[in-house]
N, C-alpha and C positions, 0 to 999 in steps of 0.2 A: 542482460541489461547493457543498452550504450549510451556512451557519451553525452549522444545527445538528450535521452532520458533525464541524467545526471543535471545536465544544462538549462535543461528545460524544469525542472521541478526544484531545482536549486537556486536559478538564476543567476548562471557562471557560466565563467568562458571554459574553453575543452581545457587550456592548461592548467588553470584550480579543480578543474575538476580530477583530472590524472593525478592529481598528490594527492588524494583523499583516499580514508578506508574504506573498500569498498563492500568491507561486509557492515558497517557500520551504515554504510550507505545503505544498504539491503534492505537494514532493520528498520531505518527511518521509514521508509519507501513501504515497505509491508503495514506498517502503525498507520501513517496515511492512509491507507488503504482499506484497512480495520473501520478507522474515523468515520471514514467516507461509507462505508457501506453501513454501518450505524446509524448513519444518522439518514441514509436514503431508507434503509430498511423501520425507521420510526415516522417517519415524513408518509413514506407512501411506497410499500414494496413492491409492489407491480411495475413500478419505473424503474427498479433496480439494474442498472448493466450488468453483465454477467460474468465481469471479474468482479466487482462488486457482491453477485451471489454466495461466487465461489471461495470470496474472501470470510462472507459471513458462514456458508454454511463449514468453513476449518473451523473458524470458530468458536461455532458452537458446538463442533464434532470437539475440540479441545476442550473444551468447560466439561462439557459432558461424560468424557474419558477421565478426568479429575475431578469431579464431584463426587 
């Protein structure tokens, strides 16, 4: 993950961004990610990008290993 990641999905300058936690950061950034590939994956899966897949098919490999 870089700054400008951070920047970009936060809408902050690089020096807010360098004081923040960045495993904190991670989590939000994965959850996003989750979001997004949910609601591409209900909408219309065939359009899915492929971190989008990859986000969903953890997913559901997680739910799955815990059910």
């Amino acid at each position: 993950m870089t700054i400008g990641v951070i920047c970009e999905a936060f809408h902050c300058l690089p020096s807010e961004a360098m004081n923040e936690n960045w495993a904190v950061i991670r989590e939000i950034l994965d959850y996003r990610m989750l979001v997004s590939a949910r609601e591409q994956h209900n909408q219309d899966a065939s359009h899915m990008h492929p971190s989008q897949v990859a986000a969903w098919t953890e997913m559901v490999e997680a739910v799955d290993s815990n059910g």
